[in-house]
Predicted model as a PDB file, atoms N, CA, C, CB and O in Angstrom, pLDDT in the B-factor column:
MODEL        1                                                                  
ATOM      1  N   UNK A   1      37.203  39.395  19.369  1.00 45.00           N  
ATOM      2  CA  UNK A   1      37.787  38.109  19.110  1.00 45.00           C  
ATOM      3  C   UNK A   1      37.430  37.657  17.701  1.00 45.00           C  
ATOM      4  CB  UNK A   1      37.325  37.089  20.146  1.00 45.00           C  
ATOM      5  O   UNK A   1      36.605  38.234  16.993  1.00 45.00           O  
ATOM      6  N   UNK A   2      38.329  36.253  17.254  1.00 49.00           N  
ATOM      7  CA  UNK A   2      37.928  35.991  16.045  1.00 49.00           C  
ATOM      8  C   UNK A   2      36.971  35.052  16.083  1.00 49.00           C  
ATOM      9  CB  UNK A   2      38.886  35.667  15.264  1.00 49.00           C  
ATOM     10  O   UNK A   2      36.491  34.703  17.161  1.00 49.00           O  
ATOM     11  N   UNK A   3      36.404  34.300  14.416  1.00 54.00           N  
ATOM     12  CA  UNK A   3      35.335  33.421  14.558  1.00 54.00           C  
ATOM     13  C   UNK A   3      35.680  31.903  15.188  1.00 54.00           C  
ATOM     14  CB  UNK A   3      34.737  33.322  13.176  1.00 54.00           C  
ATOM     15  O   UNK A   3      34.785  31.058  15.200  1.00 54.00           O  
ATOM     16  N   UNK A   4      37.164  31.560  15.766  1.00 66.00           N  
ATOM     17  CA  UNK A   4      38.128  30.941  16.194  1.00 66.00           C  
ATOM     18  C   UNK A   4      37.379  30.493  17.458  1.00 66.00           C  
ATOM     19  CB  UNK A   4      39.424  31.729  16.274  1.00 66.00           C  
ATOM     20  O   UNK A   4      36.757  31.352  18.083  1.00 66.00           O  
ATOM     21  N   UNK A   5      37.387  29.166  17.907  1.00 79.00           N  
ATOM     22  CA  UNK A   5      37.301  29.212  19.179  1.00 79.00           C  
ATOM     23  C   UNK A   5      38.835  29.340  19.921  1.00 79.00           C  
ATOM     24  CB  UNK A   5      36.496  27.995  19.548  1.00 79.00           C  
ATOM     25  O   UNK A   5      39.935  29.086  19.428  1.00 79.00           O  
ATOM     26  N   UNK A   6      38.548  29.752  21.080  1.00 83.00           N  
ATOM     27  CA  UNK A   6      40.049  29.954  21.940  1.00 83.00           C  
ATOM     28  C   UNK A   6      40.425  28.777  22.305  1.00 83.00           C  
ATOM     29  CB  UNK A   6      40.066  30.836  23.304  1.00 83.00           C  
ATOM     30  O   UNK A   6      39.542  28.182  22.923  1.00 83.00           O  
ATOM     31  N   UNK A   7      41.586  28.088  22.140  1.00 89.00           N  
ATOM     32  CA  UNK A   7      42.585  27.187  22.497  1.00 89.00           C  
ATOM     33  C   UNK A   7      42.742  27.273  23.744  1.00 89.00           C  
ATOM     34  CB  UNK A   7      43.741  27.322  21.894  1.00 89.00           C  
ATOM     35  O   UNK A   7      43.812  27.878  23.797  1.00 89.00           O  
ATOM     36  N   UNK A   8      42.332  27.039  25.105  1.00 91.00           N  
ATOM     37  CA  UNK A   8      43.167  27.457  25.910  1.00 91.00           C  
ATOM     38  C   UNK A   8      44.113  26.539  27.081  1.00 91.00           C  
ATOM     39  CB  UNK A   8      42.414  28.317  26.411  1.00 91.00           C  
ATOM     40  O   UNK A   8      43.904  25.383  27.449  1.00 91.00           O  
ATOM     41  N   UNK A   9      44.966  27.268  27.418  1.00 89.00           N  
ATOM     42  CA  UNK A   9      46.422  26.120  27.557  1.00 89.00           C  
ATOM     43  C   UNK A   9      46.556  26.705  28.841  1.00 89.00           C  
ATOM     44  CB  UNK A   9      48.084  26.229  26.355  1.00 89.00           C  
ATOM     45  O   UNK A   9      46.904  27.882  28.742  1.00 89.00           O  
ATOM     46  N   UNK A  10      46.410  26.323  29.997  1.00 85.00           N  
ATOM     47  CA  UNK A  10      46.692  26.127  31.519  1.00 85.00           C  
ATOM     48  C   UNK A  10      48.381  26.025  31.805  1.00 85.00           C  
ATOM     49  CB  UNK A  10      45.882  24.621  32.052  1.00 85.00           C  
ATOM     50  O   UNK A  10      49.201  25.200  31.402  1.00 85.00           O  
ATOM     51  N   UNK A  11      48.542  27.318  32.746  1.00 76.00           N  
ATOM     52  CA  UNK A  11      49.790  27.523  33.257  1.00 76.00           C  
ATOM     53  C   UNK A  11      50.538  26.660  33.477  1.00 76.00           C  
ATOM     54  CB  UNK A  11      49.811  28.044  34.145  1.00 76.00           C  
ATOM     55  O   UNK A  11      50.128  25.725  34.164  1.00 76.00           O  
ATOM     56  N   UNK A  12      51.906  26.647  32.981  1.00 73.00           N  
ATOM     57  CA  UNK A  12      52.687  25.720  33.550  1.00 73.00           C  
ATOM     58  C   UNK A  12      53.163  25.954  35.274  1.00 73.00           C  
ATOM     59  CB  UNK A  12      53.883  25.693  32.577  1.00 73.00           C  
ATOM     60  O   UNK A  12      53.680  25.196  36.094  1.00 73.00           O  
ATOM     61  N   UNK A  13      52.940  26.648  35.302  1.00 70.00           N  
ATOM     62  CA  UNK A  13      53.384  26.888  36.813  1.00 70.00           C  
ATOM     63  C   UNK A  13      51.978  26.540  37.432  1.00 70.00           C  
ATOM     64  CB  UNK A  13      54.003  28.610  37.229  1.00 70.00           C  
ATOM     65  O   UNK A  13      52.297  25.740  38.312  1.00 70.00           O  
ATOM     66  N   UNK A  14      50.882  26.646  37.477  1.00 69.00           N  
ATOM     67  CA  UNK A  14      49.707  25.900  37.988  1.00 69.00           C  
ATOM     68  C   UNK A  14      49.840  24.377  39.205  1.00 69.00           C  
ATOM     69  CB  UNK A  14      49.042  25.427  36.519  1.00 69.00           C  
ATOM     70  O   UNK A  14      50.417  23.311  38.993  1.00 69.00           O  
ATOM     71  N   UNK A  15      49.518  24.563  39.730  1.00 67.00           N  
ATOM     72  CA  UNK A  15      49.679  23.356  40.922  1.00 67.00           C  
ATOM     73  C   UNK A  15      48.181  22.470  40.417  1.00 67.00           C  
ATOM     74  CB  UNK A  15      49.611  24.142  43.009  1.00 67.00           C  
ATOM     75  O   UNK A  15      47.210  22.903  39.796  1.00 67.00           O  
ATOM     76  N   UNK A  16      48.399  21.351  40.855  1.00 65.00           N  
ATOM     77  CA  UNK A  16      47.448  20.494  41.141  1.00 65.00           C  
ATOM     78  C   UNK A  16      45.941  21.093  41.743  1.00 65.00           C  
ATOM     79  CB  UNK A  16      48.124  19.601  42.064  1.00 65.00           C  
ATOM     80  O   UNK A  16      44.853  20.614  41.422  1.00 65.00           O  
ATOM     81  N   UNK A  17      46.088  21.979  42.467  1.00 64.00           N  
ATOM     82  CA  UNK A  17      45.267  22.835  43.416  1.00 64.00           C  
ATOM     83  C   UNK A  17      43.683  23.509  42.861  1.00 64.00           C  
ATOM     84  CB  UNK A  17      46.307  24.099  43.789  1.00 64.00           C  
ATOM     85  O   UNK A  17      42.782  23.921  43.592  1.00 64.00           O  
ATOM     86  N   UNK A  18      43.693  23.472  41.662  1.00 66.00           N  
ATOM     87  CA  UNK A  18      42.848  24.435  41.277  1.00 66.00           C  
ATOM     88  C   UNK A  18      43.349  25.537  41.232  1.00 66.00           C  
ATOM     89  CB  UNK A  18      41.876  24.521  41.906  1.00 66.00           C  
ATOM     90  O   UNK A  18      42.722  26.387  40.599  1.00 66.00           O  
ATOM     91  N   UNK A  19      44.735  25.957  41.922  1.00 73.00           N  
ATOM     92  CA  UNK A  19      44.284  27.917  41.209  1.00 73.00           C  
ATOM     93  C   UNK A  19      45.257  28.260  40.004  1.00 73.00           C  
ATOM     94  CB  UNK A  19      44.737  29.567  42.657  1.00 73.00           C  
ATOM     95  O   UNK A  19      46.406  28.608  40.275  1.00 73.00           O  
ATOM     96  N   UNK A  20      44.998  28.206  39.177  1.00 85.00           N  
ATOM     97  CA  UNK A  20      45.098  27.875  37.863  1.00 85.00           C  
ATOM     98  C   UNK A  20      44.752  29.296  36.695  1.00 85.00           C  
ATOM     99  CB  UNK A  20      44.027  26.586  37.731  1.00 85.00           C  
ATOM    100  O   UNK A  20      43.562  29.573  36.543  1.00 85.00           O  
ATOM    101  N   UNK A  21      45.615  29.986  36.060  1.00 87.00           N  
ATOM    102  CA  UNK A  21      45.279  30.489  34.813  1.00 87.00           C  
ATOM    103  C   UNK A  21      45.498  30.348  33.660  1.00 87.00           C  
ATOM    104  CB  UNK A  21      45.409  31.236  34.764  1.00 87.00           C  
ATOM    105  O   UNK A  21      46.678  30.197  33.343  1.00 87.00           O  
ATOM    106  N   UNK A  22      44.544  30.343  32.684  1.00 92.00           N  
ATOM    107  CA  UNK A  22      44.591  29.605  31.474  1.00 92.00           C  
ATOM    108  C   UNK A  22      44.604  31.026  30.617  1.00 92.00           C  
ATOM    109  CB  UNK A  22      43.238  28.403  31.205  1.00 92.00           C  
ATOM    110  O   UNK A  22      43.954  32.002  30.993  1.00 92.00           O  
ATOM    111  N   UNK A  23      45.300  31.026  29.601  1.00 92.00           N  
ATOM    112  CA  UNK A  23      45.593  31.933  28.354  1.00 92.00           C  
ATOM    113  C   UNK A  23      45.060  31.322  27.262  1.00 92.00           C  
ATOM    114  CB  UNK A  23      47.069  32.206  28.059  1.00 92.00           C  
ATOM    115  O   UNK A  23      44.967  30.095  27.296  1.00 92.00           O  
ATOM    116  N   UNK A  24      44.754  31.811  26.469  1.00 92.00           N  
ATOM    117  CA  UNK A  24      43.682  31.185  24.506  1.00 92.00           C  
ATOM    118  C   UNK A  24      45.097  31.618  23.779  1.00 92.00           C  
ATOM    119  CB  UNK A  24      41.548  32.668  23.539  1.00 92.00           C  
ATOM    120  O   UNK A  24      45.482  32.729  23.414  1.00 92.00           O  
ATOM    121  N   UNK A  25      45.651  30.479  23.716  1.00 83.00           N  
ATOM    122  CA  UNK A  25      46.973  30.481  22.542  1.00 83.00           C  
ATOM    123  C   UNK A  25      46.902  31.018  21.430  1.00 83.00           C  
ATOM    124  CB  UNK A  25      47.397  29.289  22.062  1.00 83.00           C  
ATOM    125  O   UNK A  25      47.829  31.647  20.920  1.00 83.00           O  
ATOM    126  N   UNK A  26      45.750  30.826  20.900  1.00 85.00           N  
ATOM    127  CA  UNK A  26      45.723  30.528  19.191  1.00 85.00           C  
ATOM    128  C   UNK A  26      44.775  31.954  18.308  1.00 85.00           C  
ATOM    129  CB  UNK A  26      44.646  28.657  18.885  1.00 85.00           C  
ATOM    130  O   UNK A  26      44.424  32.087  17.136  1.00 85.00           O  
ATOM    131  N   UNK A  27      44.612  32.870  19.583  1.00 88.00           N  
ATOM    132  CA  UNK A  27      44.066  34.042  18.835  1.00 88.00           C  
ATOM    133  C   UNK A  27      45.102  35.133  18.398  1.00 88.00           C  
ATOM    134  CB  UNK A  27      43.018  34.709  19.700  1.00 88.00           C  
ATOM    135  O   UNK A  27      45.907  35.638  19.181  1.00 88.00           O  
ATOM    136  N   UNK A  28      45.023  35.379  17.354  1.00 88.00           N  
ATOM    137  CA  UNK A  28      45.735  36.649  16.706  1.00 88.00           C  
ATOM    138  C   UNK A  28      46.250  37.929  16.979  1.00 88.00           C  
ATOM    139  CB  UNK A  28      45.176  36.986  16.040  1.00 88.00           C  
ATOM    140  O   UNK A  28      47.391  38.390  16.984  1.00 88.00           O  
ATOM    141  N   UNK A  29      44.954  38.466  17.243  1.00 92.00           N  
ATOM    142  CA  UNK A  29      44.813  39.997  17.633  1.00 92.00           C  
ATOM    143  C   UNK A  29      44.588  40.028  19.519  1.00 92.00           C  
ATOM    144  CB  UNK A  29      43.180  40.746  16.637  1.00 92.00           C  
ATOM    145  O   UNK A  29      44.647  41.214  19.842  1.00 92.00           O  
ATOM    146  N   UNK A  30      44.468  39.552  20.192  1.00 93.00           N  
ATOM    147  CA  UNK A  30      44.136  39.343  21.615  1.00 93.00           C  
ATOM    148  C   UNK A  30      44.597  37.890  22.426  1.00 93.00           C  
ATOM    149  CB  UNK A  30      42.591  39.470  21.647  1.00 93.00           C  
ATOM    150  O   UNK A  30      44.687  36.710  22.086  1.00 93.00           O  
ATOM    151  N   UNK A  31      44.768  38.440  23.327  1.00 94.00           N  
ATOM    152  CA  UNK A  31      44.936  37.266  24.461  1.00 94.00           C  
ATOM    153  C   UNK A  31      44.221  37.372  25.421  1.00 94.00           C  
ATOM    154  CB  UNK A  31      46.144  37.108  25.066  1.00 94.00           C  
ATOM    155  O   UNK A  31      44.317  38.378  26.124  1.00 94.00           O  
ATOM    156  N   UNK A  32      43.208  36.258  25.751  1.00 94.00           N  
ATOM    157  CA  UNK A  32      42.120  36.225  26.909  1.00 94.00           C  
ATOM    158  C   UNK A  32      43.107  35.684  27.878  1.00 94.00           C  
ATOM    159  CB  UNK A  32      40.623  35.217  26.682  1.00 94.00           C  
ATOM    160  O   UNK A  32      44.168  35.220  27.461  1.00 94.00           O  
ATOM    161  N   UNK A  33      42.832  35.713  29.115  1.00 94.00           N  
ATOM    162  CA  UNK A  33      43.243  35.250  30.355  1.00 94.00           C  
ATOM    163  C   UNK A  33      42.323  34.734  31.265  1.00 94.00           C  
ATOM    164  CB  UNK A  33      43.846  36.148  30.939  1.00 94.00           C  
ATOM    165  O   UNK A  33      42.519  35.606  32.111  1.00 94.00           O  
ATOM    166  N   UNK A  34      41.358  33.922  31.848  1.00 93.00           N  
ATOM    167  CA  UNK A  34      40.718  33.339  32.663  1.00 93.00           C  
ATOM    168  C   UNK A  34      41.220  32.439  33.771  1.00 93.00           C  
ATOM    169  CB  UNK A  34      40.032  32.844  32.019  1.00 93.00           C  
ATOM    170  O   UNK A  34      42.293  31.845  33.666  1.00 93.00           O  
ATOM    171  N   UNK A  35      40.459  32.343  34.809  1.00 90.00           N  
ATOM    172  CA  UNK A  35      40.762  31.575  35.864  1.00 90.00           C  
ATOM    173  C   UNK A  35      40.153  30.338  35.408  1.00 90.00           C  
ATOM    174  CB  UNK A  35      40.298  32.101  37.201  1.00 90.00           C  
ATOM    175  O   UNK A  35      39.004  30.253  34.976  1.00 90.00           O  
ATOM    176  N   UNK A  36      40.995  29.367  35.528  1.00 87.00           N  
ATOM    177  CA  UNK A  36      40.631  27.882  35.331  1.00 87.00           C  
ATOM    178  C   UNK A  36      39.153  27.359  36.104  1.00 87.00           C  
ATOM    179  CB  UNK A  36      41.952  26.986  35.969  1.00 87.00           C  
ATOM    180  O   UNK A  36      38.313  26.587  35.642  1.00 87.00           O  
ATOM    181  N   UNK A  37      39.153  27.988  37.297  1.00 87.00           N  
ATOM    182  CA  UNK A  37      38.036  27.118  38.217  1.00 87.00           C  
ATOM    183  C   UNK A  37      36.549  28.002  38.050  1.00 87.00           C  
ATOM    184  CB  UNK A  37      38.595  27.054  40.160  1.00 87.00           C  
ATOM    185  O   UNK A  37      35.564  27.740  38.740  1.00 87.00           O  
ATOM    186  N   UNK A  38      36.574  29.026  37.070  1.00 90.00           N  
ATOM    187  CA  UNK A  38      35.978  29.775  36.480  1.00 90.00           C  
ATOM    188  C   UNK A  38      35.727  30.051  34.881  1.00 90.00           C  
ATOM    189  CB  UNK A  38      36.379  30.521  36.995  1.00 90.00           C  
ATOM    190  O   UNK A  38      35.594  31.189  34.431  1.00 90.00           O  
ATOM    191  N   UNK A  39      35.683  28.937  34.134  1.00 88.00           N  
ATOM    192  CA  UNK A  39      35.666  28.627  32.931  1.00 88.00           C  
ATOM    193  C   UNK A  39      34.415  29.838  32.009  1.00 88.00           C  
ATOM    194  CB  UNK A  39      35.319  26.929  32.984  1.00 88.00           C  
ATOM    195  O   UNK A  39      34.505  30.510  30.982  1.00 88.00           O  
ATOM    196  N   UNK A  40      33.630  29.682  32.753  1.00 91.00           N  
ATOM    197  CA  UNK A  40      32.639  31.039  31.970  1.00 91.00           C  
ATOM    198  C   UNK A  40      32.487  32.378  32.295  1.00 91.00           C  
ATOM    199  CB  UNK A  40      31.291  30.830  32.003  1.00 91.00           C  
ATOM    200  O   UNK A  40      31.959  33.289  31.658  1.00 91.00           O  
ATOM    201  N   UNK A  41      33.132  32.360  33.589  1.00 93.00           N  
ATOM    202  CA  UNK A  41      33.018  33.713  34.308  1.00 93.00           C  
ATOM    203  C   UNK A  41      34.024  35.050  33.275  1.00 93.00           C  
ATOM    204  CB  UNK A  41      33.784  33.407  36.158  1.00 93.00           C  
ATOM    205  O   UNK A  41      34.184  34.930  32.060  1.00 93.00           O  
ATOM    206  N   UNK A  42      34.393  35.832  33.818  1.00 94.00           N  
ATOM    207  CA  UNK A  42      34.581  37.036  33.525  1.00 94.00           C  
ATOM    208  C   UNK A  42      36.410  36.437  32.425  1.00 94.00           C  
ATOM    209  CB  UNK A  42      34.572  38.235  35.301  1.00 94.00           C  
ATOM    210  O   UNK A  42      37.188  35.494  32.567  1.00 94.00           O  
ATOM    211  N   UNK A  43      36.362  37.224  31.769  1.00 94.00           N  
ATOM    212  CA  UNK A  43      38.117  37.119  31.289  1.00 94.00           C  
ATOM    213  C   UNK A  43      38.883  38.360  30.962  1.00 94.00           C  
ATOM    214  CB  UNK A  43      38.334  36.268  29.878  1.00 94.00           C  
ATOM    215  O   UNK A  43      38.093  39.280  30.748  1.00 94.00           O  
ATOM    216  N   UNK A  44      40.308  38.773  30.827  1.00 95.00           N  
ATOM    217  CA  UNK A  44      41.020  39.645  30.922  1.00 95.00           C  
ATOM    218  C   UNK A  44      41.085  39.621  29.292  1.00 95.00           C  
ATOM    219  CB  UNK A  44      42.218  39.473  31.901  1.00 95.00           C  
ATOM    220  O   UNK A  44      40.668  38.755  28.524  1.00 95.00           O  
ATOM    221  N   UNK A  45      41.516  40.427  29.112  1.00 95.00           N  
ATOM    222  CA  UNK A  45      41.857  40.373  27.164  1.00 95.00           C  
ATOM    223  C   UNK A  45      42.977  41.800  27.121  1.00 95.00           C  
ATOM    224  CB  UNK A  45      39.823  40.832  25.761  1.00 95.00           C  
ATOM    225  O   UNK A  45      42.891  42.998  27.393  1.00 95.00           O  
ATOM    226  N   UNK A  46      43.714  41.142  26.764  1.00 96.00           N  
ATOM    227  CA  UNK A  46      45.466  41.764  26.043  1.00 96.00           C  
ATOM    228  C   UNK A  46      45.977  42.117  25.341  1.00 96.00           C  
ATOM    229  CB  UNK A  46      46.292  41.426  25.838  1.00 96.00           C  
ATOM    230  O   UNK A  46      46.568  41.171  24.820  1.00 96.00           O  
ATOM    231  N   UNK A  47      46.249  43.161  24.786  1.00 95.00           N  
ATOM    232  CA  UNK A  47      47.249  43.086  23.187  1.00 95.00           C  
ATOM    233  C   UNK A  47      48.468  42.362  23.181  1.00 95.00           C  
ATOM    234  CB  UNK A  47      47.831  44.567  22.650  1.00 95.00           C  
ATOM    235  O   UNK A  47      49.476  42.673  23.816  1.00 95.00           O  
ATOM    236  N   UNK A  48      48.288  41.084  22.207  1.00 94.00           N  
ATOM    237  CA  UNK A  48      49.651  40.601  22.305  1.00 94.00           C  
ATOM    238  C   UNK A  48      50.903  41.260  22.862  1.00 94.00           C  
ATOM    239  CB  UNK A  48      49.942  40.341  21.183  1.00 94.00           C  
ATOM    240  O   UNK A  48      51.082  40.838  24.005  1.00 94.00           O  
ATOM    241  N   UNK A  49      51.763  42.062  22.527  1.00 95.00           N  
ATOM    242  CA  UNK A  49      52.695  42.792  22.992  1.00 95.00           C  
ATOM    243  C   UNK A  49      52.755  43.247  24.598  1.00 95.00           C  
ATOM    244  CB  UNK A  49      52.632  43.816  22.168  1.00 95.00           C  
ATOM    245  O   UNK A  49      53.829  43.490  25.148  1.00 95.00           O  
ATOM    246  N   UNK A  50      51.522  43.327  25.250  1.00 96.00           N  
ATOM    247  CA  UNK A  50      51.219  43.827  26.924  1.00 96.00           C  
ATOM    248  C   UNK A  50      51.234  42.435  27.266  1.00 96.00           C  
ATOM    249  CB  UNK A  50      49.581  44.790  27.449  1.00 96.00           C  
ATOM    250  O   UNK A  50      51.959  42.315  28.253  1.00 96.00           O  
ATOM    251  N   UNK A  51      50.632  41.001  26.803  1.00 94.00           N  
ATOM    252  CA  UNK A  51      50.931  39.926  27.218  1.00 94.00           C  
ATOM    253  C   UNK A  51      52.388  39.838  27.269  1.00 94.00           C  
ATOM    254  CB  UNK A  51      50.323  39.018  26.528  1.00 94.00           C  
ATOM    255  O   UNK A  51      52.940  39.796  28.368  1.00 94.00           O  
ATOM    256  N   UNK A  52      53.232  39.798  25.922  1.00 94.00           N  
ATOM    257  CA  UNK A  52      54.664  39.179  26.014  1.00 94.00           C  
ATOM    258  C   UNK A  52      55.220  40.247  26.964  1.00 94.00           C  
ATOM    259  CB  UNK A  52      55.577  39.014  24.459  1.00 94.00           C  
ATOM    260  O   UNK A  52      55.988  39.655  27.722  1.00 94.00           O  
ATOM    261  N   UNK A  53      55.189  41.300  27.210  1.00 96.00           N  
ATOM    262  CA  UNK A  53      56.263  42.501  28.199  1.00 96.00           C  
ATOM    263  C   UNK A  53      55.740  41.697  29.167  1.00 96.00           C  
ATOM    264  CB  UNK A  53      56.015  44.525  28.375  1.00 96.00           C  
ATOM    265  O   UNK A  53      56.635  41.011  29.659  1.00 96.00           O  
ATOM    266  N   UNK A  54      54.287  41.415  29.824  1.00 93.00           N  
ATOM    267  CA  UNK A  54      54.360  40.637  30.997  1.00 93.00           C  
ATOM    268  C   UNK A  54      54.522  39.424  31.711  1.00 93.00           C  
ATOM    269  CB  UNK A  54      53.808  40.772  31.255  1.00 93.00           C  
ATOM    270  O   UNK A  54      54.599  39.193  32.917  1.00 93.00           O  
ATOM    271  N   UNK A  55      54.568  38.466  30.388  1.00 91.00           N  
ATOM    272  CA  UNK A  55      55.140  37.023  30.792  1.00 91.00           C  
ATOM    273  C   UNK A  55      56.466  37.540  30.777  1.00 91.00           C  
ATOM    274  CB  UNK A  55      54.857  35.606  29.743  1.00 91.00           C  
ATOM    275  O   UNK A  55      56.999  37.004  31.748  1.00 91.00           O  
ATOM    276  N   UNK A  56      57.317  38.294  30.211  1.00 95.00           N  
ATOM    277  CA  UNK A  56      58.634  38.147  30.039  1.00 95.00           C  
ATOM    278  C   UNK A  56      59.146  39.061  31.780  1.00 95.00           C  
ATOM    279  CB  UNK A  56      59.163  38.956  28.253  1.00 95.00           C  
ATOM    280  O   UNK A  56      60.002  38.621  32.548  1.00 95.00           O  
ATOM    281  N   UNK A  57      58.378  40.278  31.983  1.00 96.00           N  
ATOM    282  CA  UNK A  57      58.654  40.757  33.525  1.00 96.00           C  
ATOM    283  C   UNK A  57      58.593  39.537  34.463  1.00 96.00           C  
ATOM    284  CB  UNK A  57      57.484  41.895  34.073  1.00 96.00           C  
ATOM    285  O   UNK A  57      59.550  39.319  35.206  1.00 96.00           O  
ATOM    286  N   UNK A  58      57.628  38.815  34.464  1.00 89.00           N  
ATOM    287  CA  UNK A  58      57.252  37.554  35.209  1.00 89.00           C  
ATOM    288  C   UNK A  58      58.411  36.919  35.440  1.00 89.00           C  
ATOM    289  CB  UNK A  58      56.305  36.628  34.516  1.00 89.00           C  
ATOM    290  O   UNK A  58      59.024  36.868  36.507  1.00 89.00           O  
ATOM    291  N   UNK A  59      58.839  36.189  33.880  1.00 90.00           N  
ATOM    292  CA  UNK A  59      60.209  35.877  33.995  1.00 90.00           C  
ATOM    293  C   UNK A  59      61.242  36.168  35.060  1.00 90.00           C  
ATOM    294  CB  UNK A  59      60.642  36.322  33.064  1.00 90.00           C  
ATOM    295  O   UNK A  59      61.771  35.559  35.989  1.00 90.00           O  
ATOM    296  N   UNK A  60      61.287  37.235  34.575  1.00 95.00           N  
ATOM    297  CA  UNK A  60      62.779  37.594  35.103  1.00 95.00           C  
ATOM    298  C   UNK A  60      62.578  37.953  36.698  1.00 95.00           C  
ATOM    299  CB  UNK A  60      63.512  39.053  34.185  1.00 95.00           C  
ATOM    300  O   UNK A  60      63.595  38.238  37.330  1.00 95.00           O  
ATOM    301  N   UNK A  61      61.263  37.952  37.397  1.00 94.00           N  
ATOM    302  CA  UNK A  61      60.971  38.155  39.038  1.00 94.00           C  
ATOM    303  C   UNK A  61      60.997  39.379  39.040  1.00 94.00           C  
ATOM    304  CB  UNK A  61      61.960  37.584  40.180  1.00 94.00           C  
ATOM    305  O   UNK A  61      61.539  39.897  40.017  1.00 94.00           O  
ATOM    306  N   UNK A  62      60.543  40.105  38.180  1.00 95.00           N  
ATOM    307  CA  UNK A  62      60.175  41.777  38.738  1.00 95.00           C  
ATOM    308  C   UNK A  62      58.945  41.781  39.167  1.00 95.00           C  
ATOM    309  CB  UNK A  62      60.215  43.034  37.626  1.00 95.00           C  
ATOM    310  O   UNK A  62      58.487  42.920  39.071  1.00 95.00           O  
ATOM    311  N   UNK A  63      57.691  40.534  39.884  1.00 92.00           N  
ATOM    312  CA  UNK A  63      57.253  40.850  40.522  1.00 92.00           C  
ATOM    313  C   UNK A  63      57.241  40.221  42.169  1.00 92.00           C  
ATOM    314  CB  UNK A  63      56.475  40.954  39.832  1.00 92.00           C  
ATOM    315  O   UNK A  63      56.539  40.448  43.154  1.00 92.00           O  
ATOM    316  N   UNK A  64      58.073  39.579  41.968  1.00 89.00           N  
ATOM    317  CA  UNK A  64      58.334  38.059  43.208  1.00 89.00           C  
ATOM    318  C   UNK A  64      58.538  38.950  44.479  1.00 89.00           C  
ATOM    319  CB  UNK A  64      60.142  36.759  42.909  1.00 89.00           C  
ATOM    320  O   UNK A  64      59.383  39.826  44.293  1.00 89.00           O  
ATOM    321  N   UNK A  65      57.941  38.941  45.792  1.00 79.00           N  
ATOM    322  CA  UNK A  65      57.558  39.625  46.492  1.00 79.00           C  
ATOM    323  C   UNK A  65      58.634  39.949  47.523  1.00 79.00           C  
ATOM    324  CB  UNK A  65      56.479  39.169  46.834  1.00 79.00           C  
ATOM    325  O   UNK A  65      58.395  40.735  48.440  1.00 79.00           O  
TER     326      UNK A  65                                                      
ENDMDL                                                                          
END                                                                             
């Protein structure tokens, strides 16, 4: 990561509920992924490009059950 702190911006699809994932907008080279109700615990980290192919699959319901 950079010397940046992570921005991070909570799902729009997120319910009221707590179960919640938050993405760090504002880093360059990586995208962290964390669970909201888990703020220090463990995080996922992405190459931009594997993030956008998978918000954009998301999109379109190639995984909707």
């Amino acid at each position: 990561m950079t010397t940046d702190s992570p921005r991070w911006v909570k799902s729009s699809y997120s319910n009221n509920g707590g179960d919640c994932v938050e993405v760090a907008a504002n880093l360059p080279d990586i995208v962290p992924v964390r669970d909201s109700k888990d703020p220090y615990g463990p995080q996922l980290a992405f190459e931009p490009s594997a993030w956008s192919s998978f918000v954009s699959a998301a999109k379109a319901g190639e995984f909707d059950a």
